[in-house]
C-alpha positions as CSV (number, residue, x, y, z in Angstrom):
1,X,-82.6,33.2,-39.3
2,X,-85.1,33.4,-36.3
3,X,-83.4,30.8,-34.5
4,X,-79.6,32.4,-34.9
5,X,-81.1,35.8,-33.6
6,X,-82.6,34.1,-30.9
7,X,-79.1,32.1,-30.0
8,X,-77.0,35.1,-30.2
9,X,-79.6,37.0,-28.1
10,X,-79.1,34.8,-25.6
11,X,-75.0,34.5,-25.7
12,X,-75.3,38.0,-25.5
13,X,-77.8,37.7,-22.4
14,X,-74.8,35.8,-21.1
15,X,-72.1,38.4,-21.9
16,X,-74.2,40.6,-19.6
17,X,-75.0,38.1,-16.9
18,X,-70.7,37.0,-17.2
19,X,-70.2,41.0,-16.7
20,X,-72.2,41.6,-14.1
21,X,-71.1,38.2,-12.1
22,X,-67.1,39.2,-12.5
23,X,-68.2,43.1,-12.0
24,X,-70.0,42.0,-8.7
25,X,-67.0,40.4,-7.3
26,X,-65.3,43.7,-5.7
27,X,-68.1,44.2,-3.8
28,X,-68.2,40.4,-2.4
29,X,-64.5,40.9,-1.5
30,X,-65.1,44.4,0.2
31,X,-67.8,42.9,2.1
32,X,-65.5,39.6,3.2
33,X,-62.6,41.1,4.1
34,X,-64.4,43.1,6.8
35,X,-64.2,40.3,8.9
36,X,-62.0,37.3,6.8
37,X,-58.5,38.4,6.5
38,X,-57.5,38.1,2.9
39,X,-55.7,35.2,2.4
40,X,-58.4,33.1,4.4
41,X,-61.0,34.8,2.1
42,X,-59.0,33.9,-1.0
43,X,-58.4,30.2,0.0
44,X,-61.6,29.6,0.9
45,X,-62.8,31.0,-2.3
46,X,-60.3,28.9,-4.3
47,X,-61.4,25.6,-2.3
48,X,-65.0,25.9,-3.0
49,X,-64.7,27.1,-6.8
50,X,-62.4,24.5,-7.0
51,X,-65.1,22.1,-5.2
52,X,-67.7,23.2,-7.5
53,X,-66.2,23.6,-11.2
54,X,-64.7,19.6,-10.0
55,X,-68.6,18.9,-9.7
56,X,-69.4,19.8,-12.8
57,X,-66.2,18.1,-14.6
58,X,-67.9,14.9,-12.7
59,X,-71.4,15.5,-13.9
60,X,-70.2,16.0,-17.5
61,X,-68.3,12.5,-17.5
62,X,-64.9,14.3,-17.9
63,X,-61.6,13.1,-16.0
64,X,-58.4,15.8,-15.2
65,X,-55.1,15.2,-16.4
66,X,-53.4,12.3,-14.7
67,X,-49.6,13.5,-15.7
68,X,-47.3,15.5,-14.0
69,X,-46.2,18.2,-16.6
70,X,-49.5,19.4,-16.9
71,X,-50.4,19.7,-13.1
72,X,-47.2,21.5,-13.1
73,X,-48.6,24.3,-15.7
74,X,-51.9,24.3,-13.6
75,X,-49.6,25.3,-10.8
76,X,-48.2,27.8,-12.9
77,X,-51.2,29.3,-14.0
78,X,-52.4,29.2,-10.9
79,X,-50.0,31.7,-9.2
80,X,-50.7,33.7,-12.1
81,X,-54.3,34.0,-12.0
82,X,-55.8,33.2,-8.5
83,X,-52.7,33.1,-6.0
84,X,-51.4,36.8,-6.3
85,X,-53.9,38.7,-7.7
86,X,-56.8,37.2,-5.7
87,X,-54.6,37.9,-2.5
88,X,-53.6,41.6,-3.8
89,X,-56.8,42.5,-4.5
90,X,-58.3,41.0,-1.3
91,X,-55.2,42.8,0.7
92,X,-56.0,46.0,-1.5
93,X,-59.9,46.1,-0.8
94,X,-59.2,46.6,3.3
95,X,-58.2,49.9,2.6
96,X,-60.2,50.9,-1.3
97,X,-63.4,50.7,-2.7
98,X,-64.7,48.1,-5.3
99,X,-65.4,50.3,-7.5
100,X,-61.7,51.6,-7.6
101,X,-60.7,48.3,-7.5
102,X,-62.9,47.6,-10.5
103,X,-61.9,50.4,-12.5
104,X,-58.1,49.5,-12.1
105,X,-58.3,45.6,-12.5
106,X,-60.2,46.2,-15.8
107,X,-57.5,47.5,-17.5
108,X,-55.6,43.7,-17.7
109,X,-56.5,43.1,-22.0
110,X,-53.8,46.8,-21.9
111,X,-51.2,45.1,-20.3
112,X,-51.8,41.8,-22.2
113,X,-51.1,43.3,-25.0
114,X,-48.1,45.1,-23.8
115,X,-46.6,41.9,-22.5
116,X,-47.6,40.2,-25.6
117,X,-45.5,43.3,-28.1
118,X,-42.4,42.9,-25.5
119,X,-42.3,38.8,-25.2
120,X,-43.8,37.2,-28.2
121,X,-44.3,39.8,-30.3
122,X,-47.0,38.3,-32.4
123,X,-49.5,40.8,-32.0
124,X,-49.8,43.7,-34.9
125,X,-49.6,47.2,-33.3
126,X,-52.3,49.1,-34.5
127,X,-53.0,53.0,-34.2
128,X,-56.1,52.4,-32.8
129,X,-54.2,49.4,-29.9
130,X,-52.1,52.1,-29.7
131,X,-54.9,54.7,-28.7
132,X,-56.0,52.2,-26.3
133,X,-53.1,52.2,-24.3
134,X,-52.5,55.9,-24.2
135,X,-56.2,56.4,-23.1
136,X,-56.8,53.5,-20.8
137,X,-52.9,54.1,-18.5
138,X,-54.4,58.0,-18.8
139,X,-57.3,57.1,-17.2
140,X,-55.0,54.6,-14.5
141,X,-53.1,57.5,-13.9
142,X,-56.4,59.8,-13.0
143,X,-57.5,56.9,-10.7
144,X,-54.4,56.5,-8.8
145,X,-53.3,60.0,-8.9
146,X,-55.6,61.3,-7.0
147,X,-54.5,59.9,-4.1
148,X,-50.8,60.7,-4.7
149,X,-51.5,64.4,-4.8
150,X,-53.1,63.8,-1.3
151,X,-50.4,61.7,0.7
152,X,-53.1,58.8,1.3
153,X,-50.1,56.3,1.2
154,X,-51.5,53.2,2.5
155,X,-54.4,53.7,-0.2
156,X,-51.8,54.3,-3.0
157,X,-50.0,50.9,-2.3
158,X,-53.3,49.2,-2.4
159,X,-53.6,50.8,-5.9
160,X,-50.6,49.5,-6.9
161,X,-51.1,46.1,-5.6
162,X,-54.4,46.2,-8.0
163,X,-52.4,46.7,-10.8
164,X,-49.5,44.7,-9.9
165,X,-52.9,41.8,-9.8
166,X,-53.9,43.6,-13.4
167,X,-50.6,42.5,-14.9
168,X,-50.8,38.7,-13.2
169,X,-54.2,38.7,-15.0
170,X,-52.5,39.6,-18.4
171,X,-49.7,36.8,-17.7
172,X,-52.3,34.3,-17.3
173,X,-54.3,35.3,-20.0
174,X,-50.8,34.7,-22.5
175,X,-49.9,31.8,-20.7
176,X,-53.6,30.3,-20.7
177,X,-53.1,30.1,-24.6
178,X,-51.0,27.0,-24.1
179,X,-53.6,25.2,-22.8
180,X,-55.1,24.9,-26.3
181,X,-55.3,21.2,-26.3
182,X,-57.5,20.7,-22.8
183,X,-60.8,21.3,-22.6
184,X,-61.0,24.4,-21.1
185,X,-62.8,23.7,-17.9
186,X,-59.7,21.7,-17.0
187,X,-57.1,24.8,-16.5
188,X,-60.0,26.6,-14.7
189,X,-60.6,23.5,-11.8
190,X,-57.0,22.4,-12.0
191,X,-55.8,26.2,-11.5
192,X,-58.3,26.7,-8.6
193,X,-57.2,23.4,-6.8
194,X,-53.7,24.4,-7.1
195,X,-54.4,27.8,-5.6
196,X,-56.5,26.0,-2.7
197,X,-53.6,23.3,-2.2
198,X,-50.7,26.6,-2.3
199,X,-53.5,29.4,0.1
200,X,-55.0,26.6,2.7
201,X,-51.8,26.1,4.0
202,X,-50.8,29.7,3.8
203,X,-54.3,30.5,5.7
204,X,-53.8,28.2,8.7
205,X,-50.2,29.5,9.4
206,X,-50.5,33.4,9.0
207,X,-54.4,33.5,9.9
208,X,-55.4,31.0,12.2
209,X,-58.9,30.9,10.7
210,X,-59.9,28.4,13.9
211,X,-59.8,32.0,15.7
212,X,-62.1,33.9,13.2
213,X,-65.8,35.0,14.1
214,X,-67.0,36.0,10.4
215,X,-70.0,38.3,10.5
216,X,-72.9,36.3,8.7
217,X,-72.6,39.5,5.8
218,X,-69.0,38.2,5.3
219,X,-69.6,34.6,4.7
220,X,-73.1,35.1,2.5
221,X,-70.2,37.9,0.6
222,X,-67.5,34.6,0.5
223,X,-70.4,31.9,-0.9
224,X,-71.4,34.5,-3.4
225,X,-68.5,35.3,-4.6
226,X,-67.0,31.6,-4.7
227,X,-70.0,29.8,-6.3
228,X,-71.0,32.4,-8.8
229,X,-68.3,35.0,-9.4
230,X,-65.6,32.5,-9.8
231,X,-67.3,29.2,-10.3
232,X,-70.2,29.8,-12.2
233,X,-68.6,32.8,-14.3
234,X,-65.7,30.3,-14.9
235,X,-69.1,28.3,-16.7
236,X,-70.1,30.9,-18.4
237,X,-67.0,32.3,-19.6
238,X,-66.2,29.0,-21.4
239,X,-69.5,28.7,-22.8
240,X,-69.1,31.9,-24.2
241,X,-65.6,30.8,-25.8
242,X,-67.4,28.5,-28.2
243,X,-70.4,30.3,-29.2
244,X,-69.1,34.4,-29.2
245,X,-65.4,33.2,-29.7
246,X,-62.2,34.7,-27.4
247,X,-62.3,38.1,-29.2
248,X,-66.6,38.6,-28.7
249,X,-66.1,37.2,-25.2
250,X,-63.3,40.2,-24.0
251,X,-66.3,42.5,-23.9
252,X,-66.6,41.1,-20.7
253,X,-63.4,43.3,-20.0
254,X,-65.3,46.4,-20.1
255,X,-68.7,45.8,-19.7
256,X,-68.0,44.7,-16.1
257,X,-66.5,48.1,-15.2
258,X,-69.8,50.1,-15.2
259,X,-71.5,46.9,-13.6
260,X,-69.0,46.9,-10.7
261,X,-69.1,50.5,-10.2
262,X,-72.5,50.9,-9.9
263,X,-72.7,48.0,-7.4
264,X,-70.5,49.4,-5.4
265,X,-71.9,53.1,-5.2
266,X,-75.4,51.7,-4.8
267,X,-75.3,48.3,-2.7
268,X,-72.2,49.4,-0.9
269,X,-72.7,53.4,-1.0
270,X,-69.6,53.8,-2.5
271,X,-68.7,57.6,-4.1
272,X,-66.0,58.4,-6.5
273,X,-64.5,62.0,-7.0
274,X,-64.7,63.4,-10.1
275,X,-61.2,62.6,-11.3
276,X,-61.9,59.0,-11.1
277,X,-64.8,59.4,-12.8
278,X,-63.1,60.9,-16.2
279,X,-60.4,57.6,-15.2
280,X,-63.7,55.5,-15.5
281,X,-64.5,56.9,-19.0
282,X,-60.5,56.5,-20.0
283,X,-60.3,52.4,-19.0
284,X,-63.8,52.0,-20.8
285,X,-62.5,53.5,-23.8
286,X,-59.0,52.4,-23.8
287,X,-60.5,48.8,-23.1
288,X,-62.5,48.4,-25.9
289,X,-60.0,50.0,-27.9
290,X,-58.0,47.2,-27.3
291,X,-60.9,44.7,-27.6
292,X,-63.4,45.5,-30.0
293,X,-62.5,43.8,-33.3
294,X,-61.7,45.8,-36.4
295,X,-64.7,45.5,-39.2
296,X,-61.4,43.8,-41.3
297,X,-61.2,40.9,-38.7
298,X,-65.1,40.6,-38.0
299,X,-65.6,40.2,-41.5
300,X,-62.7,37.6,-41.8
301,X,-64.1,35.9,-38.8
């Protein structure tokens, strides 16, 4: 009994240390895009995640997939979850904070489910799912309303573009399903070297990075956020698939939003106005709403 309390303290030690890894991300990009234009930021971070979780396949005797259908899904999943919404949100963060940014990208297990009802339509609605959604797009609509009603248009796209990411996340989190029989560090590397082999070209046309002069604040802000908001969450997460399961895992999907806020109003002395506040308090809700397990499927899990 000791020795399970002691193993699920520590999964849980994880949870909080996956969080805080994925919550600290915003800030990384804020800080790299200050002197990295986005996609340059964003293919860099792909190459060196990619570098890295390929290190650890290596070290733990594994091989990728050799055949052609499933380097095709990799590239698939790969625009879904690290081509567009790594480049919106980089894009989005010249002009917003990370803690906006963190608020609105929190809200992908919403639109997961919503894509989930409209496509496969395997998922039970619930009153309490239902709730969810009402409270967490509420609590969007606070957030990016605010600057509607003051004509900040450039600010506004960069909202959208966060939640045009938010619903890439949700697509890849469906389409991820499919990779059921892989061992699921192999969609994470193969993804990210996909993303790299689609953004390095991308990066050397529009960017010219050969011209750059990064600030050393941006490139400490692009190693931190490749090697241990991508890669080594990436670990974590999958580590945390086994032991916690997928449903105790997505706890991730709101933990992180007070995490990333508060990094961002004290590291980067970031503020938020009182209406984005009660938008933070929504998406929390609305989240885990949508994520906490009822007691019915706790028990039967």
């Amino acid at each position: 009994m000791a020795a399970e309390t002691s193993n699920l303290t520590r999964e849980l030690a994880l949870l909080l240390v996956l969080s805080t890894l994925w919550g600290a991300s915003y800030a990384f990009i804020k800080v790299g895009v200050e002197t990295i234009p986005p996609v340059t930021l964003i293919a860099a971070r792909t190459c060196i995640a990619g570098m890295v979780l390929l290190a650890v396949i290596r070290w733990r005797r594994l091989t990728l997939p050799k055949d052609l259908r499933t380097w095709r899904r990799f590239l698939f999943q790969a625009c879904l979850n690290s081509v567009i919404p790594f480049t919106l949100i980089a894009w989005a963060q010249q002009t917003i904070d990370a803690a906006l940014a963190t608020i609105l990208n929190a809200t992908s297990p919403i639109f997961a489910f919503l894509l989930t009802a409209l496509v496969t339509r395997h998922e039970a609605v619930t009153g309490r799912k239902l709730l969810g959604i009402g409270v967490g797009i509420a609590g969007i609509c606070l957030v990016v309303g605010v600057q509607a009603l003051h004509g900040v248009a450039r600010e506004l796209w960069a909202e959208f573009a966060i939640v045009a990411a938010t619903i890439c996340y949700a697509g890849a989190a469906i389409f991820g399903k499919t990779f059921k029989g892989l061992d699921p560090i192999m969609p994470a590397a193969g993804s990210m070297l996909c993303g790299a082999a689609i953004l390095a070209p991308a990066s050397l046309i529009a960017e010219h990075p050969w011209t750059l002069v990064p600030s050393f604040e941006s490139v400490v802000a692009l190693l931190g956020l490749s090697v241990f908001s991508t890669a080594l969450a990436f670990v974590i997460y999958f580590r945390l698939i086994r032991s916690l399961g997928s449903v105790g895992t997505t706890a991730q999907a709101y933990l992180r939003v007070p995490f990333g806020v508060v990094i961002g109003v004290v590291f980067l002395g970031e503020s938020l106005t009182p209406t984005a506040w009660i938008g933070l308090v929504c998406v929390v809700i609305g989240v885990a709403a949508m994520t906490i397990p009822s007691r019915e499927t706790a028990t039967a899990n």
